[in-house]
N, C-alpha and C positions, 0 to 999 in steps of 0.2 A: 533343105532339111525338113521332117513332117515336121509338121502341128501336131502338138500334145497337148490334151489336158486331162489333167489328174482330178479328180473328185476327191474330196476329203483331205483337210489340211491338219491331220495326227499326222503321228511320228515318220508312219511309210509313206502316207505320201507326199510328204515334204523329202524326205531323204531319198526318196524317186525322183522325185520331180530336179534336185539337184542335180545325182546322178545323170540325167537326161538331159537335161542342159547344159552340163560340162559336156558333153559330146556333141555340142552347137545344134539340139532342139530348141525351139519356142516351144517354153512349157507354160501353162496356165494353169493355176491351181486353185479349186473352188471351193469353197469352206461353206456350208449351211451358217453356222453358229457367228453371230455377226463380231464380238469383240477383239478386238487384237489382241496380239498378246502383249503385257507389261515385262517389264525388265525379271531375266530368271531370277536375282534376287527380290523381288516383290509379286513373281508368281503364285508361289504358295499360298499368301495371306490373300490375293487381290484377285486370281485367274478365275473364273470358275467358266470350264467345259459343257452345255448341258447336252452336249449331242456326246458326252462321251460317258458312258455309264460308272466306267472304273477308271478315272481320271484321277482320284484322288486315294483310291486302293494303293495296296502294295506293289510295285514294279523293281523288275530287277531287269537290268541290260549285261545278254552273255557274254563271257567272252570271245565268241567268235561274231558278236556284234564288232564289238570294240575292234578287232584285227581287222573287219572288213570298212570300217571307217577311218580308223587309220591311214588307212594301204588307198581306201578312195575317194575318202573325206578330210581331209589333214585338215580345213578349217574349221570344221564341225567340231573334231576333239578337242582343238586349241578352244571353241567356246567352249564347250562343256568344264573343259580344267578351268575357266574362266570362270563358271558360273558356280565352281566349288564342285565338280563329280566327283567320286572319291572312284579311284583306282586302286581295285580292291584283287588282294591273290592271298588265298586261304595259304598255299607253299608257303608263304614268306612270314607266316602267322604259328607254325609248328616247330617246335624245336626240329635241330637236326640228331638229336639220341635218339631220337623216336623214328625217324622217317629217312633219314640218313643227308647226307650233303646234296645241296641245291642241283639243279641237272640242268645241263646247257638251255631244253625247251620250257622253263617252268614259268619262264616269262609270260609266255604264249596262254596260259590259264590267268592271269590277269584281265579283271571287267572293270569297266569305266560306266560307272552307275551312280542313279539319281531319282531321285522324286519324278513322277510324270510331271508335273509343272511345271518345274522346274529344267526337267529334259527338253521337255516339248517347246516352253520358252527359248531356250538356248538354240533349239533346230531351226526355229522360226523366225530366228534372227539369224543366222546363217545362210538358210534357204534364200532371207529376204534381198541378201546381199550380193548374191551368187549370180552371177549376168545369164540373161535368158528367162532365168523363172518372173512370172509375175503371179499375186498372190491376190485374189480376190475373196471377202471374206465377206459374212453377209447374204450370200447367194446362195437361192433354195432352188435344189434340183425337181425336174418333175419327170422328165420323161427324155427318149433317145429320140436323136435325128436321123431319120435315115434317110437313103439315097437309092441308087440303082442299085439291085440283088445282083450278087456274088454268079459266076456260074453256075454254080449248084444250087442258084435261086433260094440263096441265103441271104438273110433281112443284112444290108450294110450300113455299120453307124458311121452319121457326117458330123457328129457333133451331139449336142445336150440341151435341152428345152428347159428352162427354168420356170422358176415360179410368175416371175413378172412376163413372162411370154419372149424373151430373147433367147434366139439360139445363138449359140456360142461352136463355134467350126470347129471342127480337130478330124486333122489326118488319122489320129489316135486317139481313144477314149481308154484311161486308165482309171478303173475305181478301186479306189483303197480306201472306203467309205466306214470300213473294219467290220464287226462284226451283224450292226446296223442294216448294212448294205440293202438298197432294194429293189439292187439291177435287174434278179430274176424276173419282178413287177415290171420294172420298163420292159426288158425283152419280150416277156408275152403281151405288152400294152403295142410293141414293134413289130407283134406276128410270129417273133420265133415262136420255133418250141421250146417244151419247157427242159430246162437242164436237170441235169442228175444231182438230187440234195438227197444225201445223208444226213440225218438229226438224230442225235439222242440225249436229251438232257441228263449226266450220270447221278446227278442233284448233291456235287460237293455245295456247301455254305461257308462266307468266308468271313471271321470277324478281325479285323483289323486296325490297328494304329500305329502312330509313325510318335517318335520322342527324338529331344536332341540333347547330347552332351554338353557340360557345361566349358569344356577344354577342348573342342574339335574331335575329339578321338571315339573313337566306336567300342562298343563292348568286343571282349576277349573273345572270340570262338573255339568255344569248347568242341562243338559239334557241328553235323553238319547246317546248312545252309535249311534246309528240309531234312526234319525229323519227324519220323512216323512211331508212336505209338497207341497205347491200345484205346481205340475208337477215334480217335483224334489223329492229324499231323500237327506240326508248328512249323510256322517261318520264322526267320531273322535275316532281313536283308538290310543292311551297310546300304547307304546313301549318299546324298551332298552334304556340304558342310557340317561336320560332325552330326546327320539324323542319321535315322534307321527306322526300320518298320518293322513290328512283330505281328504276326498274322496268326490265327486259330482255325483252322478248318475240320469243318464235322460234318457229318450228313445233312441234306437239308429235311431229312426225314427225321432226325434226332430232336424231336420236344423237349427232352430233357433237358439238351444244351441252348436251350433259343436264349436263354439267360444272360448266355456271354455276350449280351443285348445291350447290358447295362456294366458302366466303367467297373465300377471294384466288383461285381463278381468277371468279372474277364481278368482283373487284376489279380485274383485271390487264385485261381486258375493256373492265369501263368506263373505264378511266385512257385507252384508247386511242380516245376520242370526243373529239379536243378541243373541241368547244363542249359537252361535258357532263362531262367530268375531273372541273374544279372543284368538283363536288356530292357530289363523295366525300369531301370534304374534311374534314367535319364529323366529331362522335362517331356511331359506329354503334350503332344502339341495338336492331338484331336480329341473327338469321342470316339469310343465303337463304330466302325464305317460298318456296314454289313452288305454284302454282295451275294446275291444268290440267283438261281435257275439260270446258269450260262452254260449253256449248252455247247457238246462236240459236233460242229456242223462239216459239211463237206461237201464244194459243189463242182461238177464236172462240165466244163460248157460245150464239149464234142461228145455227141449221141452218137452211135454206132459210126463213127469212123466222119460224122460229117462236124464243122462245127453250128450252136445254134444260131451263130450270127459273125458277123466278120465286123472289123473298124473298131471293138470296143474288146478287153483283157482287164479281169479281178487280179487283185496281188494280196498278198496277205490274208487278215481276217475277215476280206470280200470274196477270196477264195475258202477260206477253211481256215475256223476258230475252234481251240480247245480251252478245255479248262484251265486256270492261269497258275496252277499249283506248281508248277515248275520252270513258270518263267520265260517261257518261251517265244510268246508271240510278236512281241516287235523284234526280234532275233531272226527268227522263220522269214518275216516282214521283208527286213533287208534282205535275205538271201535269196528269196523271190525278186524281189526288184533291181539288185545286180544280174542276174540270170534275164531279167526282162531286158535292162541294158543293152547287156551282150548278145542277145538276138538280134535285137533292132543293130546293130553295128554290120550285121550280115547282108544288110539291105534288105531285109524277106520282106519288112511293109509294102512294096511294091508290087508284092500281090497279095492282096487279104486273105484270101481264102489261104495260100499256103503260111500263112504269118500266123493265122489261127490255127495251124492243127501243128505247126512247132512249135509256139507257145502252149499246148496242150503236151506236147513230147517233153518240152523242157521243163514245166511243173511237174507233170508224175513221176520225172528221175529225180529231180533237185532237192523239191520241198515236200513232196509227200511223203517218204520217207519214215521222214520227223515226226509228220500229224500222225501216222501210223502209230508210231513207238510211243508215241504223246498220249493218243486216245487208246492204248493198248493198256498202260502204266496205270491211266487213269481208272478204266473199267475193273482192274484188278485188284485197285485200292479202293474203290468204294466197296465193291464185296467184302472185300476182310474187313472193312469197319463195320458194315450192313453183321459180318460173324459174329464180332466180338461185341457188339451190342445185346447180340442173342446169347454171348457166351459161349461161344462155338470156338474152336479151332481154323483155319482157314487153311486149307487144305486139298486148292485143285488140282486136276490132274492136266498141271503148262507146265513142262521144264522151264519153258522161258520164264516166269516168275520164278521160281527157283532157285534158276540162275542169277536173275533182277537180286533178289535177295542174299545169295552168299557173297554177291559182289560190292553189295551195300555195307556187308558183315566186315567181309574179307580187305575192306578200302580203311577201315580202323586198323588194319593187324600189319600194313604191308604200306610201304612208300611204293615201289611199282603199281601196284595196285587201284592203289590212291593218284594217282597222276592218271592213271588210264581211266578211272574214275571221273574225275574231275574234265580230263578233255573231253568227254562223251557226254556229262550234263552242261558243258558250258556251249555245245554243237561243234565243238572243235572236228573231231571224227566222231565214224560213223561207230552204230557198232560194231558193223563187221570188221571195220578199221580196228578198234579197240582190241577185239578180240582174236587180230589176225598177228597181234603183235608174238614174237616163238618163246612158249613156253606160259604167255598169259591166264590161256583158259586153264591149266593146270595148275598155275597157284591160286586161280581164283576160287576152283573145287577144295584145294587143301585148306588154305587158309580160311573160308567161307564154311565150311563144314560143321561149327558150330551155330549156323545163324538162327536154328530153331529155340536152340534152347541157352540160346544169351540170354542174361538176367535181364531184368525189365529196367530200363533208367529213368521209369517216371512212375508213374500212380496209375493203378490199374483201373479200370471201368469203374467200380466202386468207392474207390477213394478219389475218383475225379468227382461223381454225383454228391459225395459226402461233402467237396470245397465247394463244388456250385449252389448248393442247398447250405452252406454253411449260416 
């Protein structure tokens, strides 16, 4: 079987690198950041990541995370229940007067989520244990090894050049190094040429802290998980052992708000949400985190039909990072790295050149998708914030926002609705899945038809300046 090694020891590429070694590779997996990890319960207080920027931000794991570790990782979930994840389904949280009786799939919208530490912990003690993988932490990457060029006289990687000057082999180079990544720099340090990056910072800012209950149990969900009003969104993500994290996101252009910088005005802020008050209620168990200029990147490693280099494949946020408003990226994460799996089972590694340009076929159907509809959502909500800051209406000419919107409307007024909802943010289906369901798209126009002019459930631009300035 090849030689694998995976670059970067986060969430994807440990949960690759098991993947890969359940299928009788030798995986090697190389960490920059030298510390191990401590036990998930003394992560939080003890871990600290410095190669990982948003380590300690808000994270939420989808549920079509959860189903595909389930279904490929049975002992990965048993740690994380171990380590306290909370197996969270909003279904099971709503009366049935309102949404109507439980439905055979609702299970299926259930996520198994946690703190990054605390996740990251529990994977990395499961990876560690998983026969085949070995975990090497400590180890600073510098550059690619190559060997003899490809027939198409494409640069091929043999391996990884590090810091101390040892190369390390691999029939495969996998980096899932996340958003970081600085494979593009090796590749033209190896000759290739340069790949196709898309960048555009949309400049959301994100202020954050995480609180825990004094009983295990999570605040009530009034609403959804991600509520957007005027100039602002808000999180509330459900955690491990009785925490949660409530997030503020504003423009990183917004001076007004930099305030929410400091604890009690972030406090005085949130209290003024009433369907999100209640989540402050708890112990607070940070300060203000603040996270900003994380840019929607996107890189293509096949230039007009060649690829720029054979022996080496990004997955995740080494291939293409968005903004984390929705949650998505160790989600995306895995379902690139099953997808990487299931090619490599076909034998194509045997020839590199065709192994690169169907690992280029099976990311732009898999997981691009997603970053599409991801960086779509996003570009459209920072304008309507960038609007309503100016006092404007928001007002383009996309159905597909439109749409995005009376569906959002229409998931309050309708249990159908609300399920098709719910499986399409957690990546369960697609949209076109969502909306190929018969008779969908037409309660979602009825139902959704007042979504302009629903009353407002929070404080408008001016009564949020009035609590920030209080």
């Amino acid at each position: 079987m090849p030689k694998i090694v995976v670059t970067g020891a986060g969430m994807v590429g440990l949960t690759a690198a098991m993947l890969l070694a359940k299928d009788g590779h030798e995986v090697t997996v190389v960490e920059r950041d030298p510390e191990s990890p401590p036990s998930p319960g003394e992560a939080w207080a003890h871990w600290e990541r410095r190669g990982v920027n948003q380590f300690r931000m808000l994270h939420f794991l989808q549920p079509r995370w959860r189903q595909m570790v389930e279904a490929e990782l049975p002992e990965l979930a048993a740690a994380l229940l171990g380590a306290g994840a909370a197996r969270f389904n909003p279904l099971e949280l709503i009366p049935t007067e309102i949404f109507g009786p439980a439905q055979p799939d609702d299970d299926e919208c259930a996520a198994l989520t946690a703190r990054r530490p605390v996740a990251e912990a529990a994977t990395a003690a499961a990876a560690a244990g998983t026969p085949g993988v070995t975990i090497r932490r400590g180890v600073a990457v510098t550059g690619l090894a190559t060997g003899t060029p490809t027939a198409a006289n494409v640069p091929h990687v043999t391996g990884l050049v590090t810091e101390s000057g040892e190369v390390i082999p691999a029939d495969l180079v996998v980096d899932a190094t996340g958003r970081r990544s600085a494979l593009p720099s090796w590749l033209d340090a190896a000759g290739a040429p340069s790949v196709i990056e898309e960048e555009e910072d949309l400049g959301f800012q994100y202020y954050g802290r995480h609180f825990r209950s004094s009983d295990g149990s999570h605040p009530a969900l009034i609403g959804g998980l991600l509520q957007a009003y005027e100039s602002v969104s808000l999180l509330t993500l459900p955690a491990d052992n009785g925490t949660w994290g409530v997030g503020v996101i504003t423009s990183g252009r917004d001076a007004e708000l930099r305030k929410l910088k400091d604890n009690d005005t972030w406090m005085r802020v949130v209290r003024g949400y009433p369907l999100v008050a209640h989540w402050v209620d708890g112990e607070p168990l940070d300060d203000v985190a603040v996270m900003a200029k994380i840019p929607d990147r996107y890189r293509r490693f096949v230039v007009d039909g060649t690829p720029v280099a054979t022996g080496v494949m990004a997955i995740g946020d080494s291939w293409a990072c968005t903004n984390p408003s929705l949650g998505r990226g160790i989600t995306i994460g895995l379902i690139h790295a099953v997808a990487l799996r299931d090619l490599l089972r076909t034998g194509v590694l045997s020839d590199p050149l065709k192994a690169a340009l169907a690992f280029d076929e099976v990311t732009e159907a898999t997981v691009k998708p997603w970053y599409d509809a991801t960086v779509r959502f996003d570009r459209h909500r920072l304008q309507e914030i960038t609007a309503q800051i100016a006092g404007r209406r928001y007002e383009p000419d996309d159905d597909q926002w439109k749409i995005t919107n009376a569906l959002l409307y229409a998931s309050g007024q309708d249990g159908e609705v609300l399920r098709g909802f719910l499986r399409f943010a957690g990546l369960i289906d697609t949209v076109d899945e969502m909306f190929s369901r018969p008779g969908f798209f037409e309660k979602v126009v009825e139902k959704g038809a007042g979504w302009q002019d629903a009353p407002p459930m929070g404080p408008n631009r001016a009564e949020l300046l009035a609590t920030v300035n209080a």
